[in-house]
PDBQT receptor file of N, H, CA, C and O in Angstrom, charges set to zero:
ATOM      1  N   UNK A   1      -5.515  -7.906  22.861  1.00  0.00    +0.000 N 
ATOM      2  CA  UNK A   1      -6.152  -6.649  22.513  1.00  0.00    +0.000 C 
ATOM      3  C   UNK A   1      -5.770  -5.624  23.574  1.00  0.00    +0.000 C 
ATOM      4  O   UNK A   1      -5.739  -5.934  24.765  1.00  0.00    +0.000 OA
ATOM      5  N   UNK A   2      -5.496  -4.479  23.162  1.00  0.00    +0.000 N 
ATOM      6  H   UNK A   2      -5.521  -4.227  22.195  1.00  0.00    +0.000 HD
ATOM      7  CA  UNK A   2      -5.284  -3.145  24.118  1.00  0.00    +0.000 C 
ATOM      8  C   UNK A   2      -6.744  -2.478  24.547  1.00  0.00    +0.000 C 
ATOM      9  O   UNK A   2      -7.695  -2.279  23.792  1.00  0.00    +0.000 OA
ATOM     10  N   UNK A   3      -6.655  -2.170  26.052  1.00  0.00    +0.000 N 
ATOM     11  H   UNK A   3      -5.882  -2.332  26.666  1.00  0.00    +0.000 HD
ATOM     12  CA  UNK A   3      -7.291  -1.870  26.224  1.00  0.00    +0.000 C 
ATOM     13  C   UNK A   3      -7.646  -0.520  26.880  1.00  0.00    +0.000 C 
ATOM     14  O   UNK A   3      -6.728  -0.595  27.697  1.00  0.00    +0.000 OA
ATOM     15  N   UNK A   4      -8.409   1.001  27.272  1.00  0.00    +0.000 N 
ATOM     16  H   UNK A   4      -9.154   1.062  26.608  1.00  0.00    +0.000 HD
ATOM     17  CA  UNK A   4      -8.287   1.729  27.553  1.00  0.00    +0.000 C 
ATOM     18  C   UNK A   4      -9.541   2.262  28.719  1.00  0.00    +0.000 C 
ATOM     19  O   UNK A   4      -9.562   3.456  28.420  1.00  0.00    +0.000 OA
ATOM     20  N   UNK A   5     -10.338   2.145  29.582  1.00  0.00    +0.000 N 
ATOM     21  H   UNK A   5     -10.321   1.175  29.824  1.00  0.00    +0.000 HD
ATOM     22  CA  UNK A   5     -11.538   2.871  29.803  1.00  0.00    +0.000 C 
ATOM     23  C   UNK A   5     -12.701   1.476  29.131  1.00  0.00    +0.000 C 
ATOM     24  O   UNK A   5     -13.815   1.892  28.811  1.00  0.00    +0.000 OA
ATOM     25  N   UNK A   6     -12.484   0.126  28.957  1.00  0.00    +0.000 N 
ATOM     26  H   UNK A   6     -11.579  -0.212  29.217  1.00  0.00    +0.000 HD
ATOM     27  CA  UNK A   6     -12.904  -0.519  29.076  1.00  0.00    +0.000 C 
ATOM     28  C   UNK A   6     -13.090  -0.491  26.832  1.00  0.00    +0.000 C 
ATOM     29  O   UNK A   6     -13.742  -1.269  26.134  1.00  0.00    +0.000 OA
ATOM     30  N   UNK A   7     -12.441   0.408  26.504  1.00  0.00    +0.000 N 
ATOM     31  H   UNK A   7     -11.912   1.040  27.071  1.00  0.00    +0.000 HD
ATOM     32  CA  UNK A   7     -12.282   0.366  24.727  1.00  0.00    +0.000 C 
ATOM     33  C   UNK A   7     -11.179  -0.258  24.706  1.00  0.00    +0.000 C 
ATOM     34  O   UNK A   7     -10.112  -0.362  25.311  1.00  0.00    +0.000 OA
ATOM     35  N   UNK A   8     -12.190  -0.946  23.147  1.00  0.00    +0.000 N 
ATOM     36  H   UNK A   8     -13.057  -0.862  22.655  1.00  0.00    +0.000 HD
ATOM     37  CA  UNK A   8     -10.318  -1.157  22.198  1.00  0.00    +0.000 C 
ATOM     38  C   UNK A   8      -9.745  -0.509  22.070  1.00  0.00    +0.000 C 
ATOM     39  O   UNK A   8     -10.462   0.458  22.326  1.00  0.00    +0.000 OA
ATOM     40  N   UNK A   9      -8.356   0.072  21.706  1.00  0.00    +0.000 N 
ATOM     41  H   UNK A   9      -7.773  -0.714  21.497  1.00  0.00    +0.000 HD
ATOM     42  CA  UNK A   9      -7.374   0.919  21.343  1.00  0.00    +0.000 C 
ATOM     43  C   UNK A   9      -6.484   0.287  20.783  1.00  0.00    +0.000 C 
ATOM     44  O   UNK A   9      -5.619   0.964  20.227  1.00  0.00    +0.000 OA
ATOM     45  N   UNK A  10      -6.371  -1.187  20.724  1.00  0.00    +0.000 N 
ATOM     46  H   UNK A  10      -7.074  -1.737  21.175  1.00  0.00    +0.000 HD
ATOM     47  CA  UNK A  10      -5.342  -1.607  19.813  1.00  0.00    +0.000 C 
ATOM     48  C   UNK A  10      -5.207  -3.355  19.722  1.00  0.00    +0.000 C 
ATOM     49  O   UNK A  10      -5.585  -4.044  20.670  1.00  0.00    +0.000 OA
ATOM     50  N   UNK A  11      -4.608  -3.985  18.434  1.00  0.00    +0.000 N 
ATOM     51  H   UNK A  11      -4.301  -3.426  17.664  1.00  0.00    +0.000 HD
ATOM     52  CA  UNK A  11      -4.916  -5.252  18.401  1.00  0.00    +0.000 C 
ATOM     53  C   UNK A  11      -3.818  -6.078  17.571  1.00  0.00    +0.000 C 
ATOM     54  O   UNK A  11      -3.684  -5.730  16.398  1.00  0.00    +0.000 OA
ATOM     55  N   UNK A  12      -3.306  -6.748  17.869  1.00  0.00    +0.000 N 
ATOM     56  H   UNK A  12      -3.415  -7.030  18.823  1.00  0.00    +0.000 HD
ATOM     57  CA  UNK A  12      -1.940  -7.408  17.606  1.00  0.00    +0.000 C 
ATOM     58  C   UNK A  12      -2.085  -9.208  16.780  1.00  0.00    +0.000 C 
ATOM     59  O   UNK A  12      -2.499 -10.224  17.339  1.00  0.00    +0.000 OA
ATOM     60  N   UNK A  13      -1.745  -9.113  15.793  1.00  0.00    +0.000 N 
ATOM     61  H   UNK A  13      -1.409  -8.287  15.339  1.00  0.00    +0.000 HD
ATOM     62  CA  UNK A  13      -2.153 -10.510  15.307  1.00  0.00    +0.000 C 
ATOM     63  C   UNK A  13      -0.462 -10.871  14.590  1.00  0.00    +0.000 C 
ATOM     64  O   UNK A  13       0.185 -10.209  13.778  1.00  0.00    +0.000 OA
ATOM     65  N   UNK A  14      -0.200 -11.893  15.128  1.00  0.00    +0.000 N 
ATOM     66  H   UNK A  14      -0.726 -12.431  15.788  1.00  0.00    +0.000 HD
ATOM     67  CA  UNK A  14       1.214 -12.543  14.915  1.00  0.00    +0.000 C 
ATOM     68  C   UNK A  14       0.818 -13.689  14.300  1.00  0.00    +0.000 C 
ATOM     69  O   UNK A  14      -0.027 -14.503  14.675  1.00  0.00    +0.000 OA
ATOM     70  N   UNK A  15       1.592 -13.687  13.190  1.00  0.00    +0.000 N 
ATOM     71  H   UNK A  15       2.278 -13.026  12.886  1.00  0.00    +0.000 HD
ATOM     72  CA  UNK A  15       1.615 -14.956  12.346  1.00  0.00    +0.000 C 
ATOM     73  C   UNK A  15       3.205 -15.322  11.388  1.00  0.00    +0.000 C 
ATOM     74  O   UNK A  15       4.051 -14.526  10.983  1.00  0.00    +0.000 OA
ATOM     75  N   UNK A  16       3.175 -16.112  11.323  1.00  0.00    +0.000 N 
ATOM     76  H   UNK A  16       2.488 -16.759  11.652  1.00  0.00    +0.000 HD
ATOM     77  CA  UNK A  16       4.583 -16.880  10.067  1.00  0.00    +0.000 C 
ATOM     78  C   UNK A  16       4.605 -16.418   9.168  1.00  0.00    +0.000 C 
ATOM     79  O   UNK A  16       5.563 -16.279   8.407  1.00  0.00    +0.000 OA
ATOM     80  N   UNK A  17       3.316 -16.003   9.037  1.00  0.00    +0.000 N 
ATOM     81  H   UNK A  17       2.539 -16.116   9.656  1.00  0.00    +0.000 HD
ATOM     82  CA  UNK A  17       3.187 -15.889   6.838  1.00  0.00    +0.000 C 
ATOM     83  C   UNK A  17       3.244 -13.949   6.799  1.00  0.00    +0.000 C 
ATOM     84  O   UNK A  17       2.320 -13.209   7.135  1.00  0.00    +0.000 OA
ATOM     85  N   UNK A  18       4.300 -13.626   6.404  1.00  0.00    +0.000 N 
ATOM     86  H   UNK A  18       5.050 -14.227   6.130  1.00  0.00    +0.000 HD
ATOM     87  CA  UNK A  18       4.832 -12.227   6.700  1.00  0.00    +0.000 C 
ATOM     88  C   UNK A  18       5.218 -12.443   4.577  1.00  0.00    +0.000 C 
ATOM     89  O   UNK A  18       5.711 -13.295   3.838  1.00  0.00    +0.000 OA
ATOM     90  N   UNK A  19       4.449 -10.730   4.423  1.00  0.00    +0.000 N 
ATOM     91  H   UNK A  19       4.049 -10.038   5.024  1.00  0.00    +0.000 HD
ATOM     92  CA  UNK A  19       4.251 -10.680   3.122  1.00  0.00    +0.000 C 
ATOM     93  C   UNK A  19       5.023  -9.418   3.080  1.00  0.00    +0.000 C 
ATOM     94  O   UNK A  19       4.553  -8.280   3.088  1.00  0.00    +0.000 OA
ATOM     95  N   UNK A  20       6.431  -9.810   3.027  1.00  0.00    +0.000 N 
ATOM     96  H   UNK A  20       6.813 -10.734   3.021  1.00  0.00    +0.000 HD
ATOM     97  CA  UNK A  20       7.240  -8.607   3.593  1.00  0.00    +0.000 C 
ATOM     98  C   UNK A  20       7.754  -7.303   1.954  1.00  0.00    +0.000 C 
ATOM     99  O   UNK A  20       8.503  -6.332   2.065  1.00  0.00    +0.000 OA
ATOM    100  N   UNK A  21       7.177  -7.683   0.876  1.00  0.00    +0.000 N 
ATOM    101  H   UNK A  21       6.569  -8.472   0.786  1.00  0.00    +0.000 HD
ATOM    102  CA  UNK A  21       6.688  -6.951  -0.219  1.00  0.00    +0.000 C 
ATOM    103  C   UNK A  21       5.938  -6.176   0.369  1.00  0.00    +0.000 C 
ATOM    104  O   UNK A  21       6.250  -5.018   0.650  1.00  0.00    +0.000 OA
ATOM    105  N   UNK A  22       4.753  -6.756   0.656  1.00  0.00    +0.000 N 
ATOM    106  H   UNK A  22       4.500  -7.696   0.428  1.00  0.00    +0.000 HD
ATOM    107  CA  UNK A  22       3.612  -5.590   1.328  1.00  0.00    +0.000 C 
ATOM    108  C   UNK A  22       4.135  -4.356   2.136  1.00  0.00    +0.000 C 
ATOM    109  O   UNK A  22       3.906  -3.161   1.948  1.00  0.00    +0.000 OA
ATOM    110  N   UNK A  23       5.099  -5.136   3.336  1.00  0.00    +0.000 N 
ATOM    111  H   UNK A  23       5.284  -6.107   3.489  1.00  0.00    +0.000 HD
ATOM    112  CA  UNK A  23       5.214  -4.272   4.088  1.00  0.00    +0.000 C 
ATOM    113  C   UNK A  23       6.530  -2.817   3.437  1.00  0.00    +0.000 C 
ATOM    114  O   UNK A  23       6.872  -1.763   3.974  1.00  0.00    +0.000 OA
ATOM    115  N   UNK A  24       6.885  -3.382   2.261  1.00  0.00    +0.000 N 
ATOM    116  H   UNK A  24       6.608  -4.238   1.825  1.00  0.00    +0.000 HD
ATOM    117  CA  UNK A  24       7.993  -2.703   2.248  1.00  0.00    +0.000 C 
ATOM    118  C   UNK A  24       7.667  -2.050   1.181  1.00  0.00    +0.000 C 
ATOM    119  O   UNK A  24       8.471  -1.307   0.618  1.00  0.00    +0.000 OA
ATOM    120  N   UNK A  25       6.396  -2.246   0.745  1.00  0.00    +0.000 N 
ATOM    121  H   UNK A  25       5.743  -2.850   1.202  1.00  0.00    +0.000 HD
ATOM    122  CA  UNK A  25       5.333  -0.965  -0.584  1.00  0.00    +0.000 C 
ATOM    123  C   UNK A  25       4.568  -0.075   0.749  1.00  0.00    +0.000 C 
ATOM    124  O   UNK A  25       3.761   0.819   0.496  1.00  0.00    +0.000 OA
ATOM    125  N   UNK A  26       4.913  -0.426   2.094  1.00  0.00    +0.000 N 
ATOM    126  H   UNK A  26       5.568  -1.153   2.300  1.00  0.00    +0.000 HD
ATOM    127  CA  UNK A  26       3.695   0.379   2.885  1.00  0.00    +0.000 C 
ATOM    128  C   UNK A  26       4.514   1.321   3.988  1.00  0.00    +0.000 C 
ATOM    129  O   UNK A  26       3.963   2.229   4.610  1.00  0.00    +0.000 OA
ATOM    130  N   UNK A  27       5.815   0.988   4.120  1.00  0.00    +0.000 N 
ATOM    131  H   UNK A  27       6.262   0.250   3.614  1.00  0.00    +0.000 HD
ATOM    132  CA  UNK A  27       6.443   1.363   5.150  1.00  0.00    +0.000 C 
ATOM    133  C   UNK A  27       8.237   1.869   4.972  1.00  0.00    +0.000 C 
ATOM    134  O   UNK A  27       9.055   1.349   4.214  1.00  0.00    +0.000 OA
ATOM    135  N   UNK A  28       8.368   2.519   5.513  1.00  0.00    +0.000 N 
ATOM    136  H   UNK A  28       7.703   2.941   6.129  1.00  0.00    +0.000 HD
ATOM    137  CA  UNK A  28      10.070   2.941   5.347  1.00  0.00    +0.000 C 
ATOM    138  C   UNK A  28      10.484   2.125   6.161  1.00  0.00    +0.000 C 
ATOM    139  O   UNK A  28      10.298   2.108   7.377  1.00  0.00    +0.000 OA
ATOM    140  N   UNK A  29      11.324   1.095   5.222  1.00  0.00    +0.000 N 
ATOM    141  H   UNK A  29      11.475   1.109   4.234  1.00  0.00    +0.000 HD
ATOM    142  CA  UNK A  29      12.194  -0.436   6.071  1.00  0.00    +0.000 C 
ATOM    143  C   UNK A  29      12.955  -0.168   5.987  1.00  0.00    +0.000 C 
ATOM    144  O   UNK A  29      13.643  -1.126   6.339  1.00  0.00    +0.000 OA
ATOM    145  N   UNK A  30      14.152   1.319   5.473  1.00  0.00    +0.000 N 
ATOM    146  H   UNK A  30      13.593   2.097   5.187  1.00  0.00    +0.000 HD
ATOM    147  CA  UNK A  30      15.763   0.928   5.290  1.00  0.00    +0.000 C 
ATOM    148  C   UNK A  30      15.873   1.339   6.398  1.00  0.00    +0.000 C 
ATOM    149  O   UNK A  30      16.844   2.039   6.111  1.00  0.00    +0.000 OA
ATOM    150  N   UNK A  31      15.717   1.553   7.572  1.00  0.00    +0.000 N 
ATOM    151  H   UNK A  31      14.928   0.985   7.805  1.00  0.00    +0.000 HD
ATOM    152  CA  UNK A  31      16.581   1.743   8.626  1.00  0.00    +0.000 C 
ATOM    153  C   UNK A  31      16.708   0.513   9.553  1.00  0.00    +0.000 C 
ATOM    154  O   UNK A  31      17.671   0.360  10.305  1.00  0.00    +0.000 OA
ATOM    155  N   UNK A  32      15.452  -0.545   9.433  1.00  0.00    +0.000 N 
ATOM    156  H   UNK A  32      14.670  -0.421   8.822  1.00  0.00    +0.000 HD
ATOM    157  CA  UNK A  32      15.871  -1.711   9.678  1.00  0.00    +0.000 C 
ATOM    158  C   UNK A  32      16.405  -3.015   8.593  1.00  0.00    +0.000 C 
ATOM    159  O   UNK A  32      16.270  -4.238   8.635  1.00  0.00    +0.000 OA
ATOM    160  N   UNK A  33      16.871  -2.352   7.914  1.00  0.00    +0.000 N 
ATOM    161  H   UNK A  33      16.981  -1.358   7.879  1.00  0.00    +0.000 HD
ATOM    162  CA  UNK A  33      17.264  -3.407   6.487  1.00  0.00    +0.000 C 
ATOM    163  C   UNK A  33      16.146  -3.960   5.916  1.00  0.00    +0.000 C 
ATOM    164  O   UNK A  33      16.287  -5.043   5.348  1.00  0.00    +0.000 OA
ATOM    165  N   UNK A  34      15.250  -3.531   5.943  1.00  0.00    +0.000 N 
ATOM    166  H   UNK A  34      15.135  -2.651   6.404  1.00  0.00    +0.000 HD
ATOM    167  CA  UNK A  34      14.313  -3.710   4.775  1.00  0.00    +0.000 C 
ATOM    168  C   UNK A  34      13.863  -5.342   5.493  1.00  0.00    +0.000 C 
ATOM    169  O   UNK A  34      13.554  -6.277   4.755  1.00  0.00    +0.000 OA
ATOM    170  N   UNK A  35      13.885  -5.450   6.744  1.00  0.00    +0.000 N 
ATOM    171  H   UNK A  35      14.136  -4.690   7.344  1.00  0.00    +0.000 HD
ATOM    172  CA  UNK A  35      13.944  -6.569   7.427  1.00  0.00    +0.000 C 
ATOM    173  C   UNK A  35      14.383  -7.618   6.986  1.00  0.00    +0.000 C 
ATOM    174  O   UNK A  35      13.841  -8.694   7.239  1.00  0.00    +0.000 OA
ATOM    175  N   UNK A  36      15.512  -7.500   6.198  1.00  0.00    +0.000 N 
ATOM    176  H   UNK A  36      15.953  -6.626   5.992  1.00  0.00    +0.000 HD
ATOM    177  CA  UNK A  36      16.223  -8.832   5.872  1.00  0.00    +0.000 C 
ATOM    178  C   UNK A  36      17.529  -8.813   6.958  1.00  0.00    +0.000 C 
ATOM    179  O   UNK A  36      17.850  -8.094   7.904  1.00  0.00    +0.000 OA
ATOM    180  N   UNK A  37      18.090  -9.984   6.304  1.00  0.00    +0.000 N 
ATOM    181  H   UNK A  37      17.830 -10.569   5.536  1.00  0.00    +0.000 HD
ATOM    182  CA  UNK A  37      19.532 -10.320   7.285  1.00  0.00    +0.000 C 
ATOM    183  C   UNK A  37      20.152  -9.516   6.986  1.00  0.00    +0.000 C 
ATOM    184  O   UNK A  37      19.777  -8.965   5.951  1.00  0.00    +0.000 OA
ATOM    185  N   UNK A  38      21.482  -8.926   7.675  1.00  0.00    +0.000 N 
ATOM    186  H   UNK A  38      21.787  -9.374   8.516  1.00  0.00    +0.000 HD
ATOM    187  CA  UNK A  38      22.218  -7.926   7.718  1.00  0.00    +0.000 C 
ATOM    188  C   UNK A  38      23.306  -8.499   6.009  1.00  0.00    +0.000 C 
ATOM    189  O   UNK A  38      23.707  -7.742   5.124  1.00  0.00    +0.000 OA
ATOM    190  N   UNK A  39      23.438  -9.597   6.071  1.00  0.00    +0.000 N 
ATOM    191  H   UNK A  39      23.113 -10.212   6.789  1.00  0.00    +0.000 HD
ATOM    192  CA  UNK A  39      24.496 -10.024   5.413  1.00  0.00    +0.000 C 
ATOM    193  C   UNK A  39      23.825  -9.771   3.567  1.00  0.00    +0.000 C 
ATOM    194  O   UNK A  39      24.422  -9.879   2.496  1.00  0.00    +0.000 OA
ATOM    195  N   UNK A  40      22.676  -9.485   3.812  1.00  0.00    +0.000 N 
ATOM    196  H   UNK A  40      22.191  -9.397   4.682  1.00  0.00    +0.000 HD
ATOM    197  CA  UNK A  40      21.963  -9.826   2.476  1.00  0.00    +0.000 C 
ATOM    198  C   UNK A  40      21.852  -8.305   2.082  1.00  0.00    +0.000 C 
ATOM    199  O   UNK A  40      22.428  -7.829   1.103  1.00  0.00    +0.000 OA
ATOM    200  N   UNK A  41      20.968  -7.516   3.036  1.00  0.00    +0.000 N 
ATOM    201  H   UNK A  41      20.501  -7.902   3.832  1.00  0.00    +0.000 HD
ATOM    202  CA  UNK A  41      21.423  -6.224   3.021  1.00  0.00    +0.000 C 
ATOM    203  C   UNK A  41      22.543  -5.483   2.767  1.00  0.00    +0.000 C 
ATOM    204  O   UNK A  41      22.412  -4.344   2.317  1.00  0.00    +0.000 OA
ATOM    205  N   UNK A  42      23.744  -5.996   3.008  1.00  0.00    +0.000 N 
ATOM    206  H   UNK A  42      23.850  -6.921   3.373  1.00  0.00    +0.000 HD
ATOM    207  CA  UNK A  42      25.217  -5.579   2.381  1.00  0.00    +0.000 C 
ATOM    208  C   UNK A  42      25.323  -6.199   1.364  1.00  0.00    +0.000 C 
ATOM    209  O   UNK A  42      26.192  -5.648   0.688  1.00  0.00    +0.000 OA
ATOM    210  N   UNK A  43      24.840  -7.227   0.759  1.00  0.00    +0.000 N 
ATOM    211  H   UNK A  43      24.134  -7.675   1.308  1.00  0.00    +0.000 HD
ATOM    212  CA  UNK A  43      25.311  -7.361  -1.376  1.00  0.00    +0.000 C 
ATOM    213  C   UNK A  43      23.965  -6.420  -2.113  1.00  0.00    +0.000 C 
ATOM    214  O   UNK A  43      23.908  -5.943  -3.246  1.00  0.00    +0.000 OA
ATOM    215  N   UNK A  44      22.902  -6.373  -0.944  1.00  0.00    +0.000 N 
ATOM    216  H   UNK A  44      22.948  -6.761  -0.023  1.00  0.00    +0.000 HD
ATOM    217  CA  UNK A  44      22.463  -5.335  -1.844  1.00  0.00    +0.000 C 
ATOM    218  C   UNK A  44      22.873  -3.577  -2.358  1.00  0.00    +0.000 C 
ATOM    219  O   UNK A  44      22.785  -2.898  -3.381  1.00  0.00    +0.000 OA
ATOM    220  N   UNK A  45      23.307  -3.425  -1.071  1.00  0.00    +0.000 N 
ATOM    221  H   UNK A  45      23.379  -3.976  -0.240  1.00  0.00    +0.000 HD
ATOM    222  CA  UNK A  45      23.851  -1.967  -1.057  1.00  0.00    +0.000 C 
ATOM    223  C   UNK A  45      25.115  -2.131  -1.597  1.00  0.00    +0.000 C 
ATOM    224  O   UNK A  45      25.588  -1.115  -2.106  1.00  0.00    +0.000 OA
ATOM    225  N   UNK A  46      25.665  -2.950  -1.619  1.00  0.00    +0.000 N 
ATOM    226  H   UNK A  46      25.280  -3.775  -1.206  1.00  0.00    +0.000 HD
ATOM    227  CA  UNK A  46      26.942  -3.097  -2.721  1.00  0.00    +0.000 C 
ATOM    228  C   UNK A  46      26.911  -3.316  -4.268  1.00  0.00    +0.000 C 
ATOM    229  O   UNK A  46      27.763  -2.985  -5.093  1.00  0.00    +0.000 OA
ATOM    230  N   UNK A  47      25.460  -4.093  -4.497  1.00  0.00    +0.000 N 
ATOM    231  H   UNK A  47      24.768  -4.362  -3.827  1.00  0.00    +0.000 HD
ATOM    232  CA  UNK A  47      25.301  -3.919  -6.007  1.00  0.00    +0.000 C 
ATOM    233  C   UNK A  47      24.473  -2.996  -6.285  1.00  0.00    +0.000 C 
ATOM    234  O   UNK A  47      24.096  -2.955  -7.456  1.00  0.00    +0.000 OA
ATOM    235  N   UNK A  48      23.919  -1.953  -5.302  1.00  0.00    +0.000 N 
ATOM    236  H   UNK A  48      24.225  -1.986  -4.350  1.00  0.00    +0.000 HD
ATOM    237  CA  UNK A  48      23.452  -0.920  -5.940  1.00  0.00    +0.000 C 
ATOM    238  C   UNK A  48      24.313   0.390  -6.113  1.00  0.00    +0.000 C 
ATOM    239  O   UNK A  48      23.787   1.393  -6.595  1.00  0.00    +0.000 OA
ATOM    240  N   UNK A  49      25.726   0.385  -5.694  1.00  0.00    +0.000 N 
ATOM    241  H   UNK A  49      26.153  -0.430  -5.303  1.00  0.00    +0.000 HD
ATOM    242  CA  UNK A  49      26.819   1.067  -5.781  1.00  0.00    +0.000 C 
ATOM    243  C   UNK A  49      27.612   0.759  -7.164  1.00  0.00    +0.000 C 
ATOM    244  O   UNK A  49      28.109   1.643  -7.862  1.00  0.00    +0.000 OA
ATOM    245  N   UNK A  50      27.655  -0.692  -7.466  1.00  0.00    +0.000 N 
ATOM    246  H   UNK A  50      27.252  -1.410  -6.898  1.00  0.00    +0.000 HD
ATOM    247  CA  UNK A  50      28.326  -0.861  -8.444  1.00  0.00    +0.000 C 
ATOM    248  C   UNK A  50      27.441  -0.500  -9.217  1.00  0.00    +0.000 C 
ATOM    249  O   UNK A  50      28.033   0.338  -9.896  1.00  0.00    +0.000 OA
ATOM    250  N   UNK A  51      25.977  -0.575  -9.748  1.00  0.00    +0.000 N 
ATOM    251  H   UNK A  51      25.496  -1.255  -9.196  1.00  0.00    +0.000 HD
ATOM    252  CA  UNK A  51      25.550  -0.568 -10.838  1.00  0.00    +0.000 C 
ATOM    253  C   UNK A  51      25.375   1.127 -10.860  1.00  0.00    +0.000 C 
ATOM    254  O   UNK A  51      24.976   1.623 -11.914  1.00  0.00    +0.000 OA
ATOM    255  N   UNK A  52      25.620   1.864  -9.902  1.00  0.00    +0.000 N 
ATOM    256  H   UNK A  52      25.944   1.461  -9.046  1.00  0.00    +0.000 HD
ATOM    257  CA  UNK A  52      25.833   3.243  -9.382  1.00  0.00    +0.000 C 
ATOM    258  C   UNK A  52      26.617   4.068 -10.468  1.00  0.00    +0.000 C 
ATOM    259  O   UNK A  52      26.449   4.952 -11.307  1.00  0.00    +0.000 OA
ATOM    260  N   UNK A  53      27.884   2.970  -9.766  1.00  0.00    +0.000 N 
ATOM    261  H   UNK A  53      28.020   2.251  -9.084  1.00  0.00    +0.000 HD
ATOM    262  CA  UNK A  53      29.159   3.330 -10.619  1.00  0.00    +0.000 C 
ATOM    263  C   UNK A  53      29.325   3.180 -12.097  1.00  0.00    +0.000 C 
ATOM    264  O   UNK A  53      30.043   3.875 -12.816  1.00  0.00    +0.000 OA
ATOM    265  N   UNK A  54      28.597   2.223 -12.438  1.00  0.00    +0.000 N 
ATOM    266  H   UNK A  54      28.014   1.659 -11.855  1.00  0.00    +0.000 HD
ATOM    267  CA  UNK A  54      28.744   1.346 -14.139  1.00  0.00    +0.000 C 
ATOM    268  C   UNK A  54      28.160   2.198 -14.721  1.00  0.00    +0.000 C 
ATOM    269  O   UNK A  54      28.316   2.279 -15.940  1.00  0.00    +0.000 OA
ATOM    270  N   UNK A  55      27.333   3.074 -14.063  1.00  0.00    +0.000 N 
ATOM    271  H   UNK A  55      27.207   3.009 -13.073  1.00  0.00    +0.000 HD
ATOM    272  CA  UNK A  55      26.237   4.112 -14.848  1.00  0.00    +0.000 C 
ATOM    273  C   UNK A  55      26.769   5.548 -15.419  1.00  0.00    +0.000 C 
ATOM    274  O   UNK A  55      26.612   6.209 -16.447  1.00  0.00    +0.000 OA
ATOM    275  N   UNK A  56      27.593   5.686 -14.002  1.00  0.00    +0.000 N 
ATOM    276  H   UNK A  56      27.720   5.149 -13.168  1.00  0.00    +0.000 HD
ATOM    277  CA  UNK A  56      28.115   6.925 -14.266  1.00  0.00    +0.000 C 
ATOM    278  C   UNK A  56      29.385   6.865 -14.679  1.00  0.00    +0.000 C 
ATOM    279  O   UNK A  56      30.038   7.884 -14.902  1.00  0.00    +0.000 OA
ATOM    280  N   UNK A  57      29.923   5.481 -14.842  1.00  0.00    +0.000 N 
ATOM    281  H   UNK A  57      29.392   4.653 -14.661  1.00  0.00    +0.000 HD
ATOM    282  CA  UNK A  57      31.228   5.614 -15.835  1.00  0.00    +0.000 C 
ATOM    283  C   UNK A  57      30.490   5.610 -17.480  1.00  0.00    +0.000 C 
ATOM    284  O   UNK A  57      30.780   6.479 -18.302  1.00  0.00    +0.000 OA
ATOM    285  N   UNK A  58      29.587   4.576 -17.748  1.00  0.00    +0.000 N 
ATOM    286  H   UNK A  58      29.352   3.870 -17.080  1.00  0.00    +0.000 HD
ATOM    287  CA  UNK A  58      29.081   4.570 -18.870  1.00  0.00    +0.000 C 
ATOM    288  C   UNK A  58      28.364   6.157 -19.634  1.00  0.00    +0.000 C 
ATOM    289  O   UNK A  58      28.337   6.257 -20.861  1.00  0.00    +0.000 OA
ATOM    290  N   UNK A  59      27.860   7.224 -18.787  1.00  0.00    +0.000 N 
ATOM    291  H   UNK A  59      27.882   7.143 -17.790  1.00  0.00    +0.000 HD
ATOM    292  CA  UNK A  59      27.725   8.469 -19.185  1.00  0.00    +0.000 C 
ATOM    293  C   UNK A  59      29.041   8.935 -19.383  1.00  0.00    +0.000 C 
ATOM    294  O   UNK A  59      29.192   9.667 -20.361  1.00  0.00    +0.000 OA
ATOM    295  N   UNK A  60      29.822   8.740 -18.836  1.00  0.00    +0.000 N 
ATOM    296  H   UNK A  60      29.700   8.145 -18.041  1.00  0.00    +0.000 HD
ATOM    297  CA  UNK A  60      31.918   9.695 -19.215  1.00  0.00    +0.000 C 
ATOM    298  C   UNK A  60      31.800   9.244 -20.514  1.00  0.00    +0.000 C 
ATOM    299  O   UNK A  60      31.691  10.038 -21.448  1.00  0.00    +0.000 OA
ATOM    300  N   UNK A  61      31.811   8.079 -20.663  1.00  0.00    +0.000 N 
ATOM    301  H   UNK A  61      31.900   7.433 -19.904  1.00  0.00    +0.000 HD
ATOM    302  CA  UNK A  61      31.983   7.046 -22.016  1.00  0.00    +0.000 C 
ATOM    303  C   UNK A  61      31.619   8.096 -23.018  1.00  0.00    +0.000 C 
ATOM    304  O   UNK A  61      32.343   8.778 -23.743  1.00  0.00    +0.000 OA
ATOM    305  N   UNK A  62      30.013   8.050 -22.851  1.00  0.00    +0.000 N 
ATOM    306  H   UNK A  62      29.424   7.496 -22.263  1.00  0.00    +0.000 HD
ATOM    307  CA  UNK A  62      29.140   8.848 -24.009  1.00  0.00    +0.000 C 
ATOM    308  C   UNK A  62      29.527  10.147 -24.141  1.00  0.00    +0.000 C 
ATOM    309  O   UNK A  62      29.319  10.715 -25.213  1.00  0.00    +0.000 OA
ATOM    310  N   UNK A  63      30.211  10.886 -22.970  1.00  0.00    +0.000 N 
ATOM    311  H   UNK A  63      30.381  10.425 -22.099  1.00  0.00    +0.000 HD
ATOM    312  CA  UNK A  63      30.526  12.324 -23.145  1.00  0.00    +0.000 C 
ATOM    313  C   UNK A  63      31.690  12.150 -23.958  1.00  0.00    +0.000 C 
ATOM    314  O   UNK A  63      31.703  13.104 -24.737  1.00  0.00    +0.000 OA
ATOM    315  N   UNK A  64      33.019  11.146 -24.237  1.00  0.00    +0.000 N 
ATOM    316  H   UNK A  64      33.008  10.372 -23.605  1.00  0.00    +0.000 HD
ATOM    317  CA  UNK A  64      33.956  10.699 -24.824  1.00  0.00    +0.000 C 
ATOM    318  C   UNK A  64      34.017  10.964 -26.444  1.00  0.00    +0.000 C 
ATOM    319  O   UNK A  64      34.853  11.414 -27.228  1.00  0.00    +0.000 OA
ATOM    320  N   UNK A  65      32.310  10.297 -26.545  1.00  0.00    +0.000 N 
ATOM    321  H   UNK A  65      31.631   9.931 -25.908  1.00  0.00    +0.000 HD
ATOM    322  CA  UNK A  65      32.269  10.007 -28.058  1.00  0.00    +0.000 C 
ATOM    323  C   UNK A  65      32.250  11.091 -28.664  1.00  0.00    +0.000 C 
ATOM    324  O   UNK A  65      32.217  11.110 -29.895  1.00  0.00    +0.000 OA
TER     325      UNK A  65
C-alpha cells in the first residue's frame, strides 16, 4: 500500500489471472500491443491491412459494375 502523511494514496494487487478483455474495453493498449507478444501483434496488424485492402478493392469492383 502507498502511503502519504500516514494516508492511503495507493494500492497494488498482483495476480496470474489477468482478464486482459477487460483491460483492453478500459484502456488504450495499442501502444503497448494490446499486451500481447510482439509476434502476434504483427499477424494482427497484417490481417487487418489485408482485410483493409479486400474491402477497398471489393468497392472498385462495385464501382465496375
Amino acid at each position: 500500500m502507498g502511503q502519504v502523511k500516514d494516508k492511503a494514496v495507493g494500492l497494488m494487487s498482483v495476480s496470474t489471472e489477468i482478464d486482459y478483455k477487460l483491460l483492453a474495453q478500459c484502456f488504450e493498449l495499442e501502444t503497448y500491443d494490446n499486451l500481447f507478444k510482439p509476434e502476434f501483434m504483427d499477424a494482427i496488424r497484417n490481417k487487418r491491412e489485408d482485410l483493409a485492402s479486400e474491402k477497398k478493392w471489393g468497392e472498385i469492383d462495385l464501382k465496375r459494375d
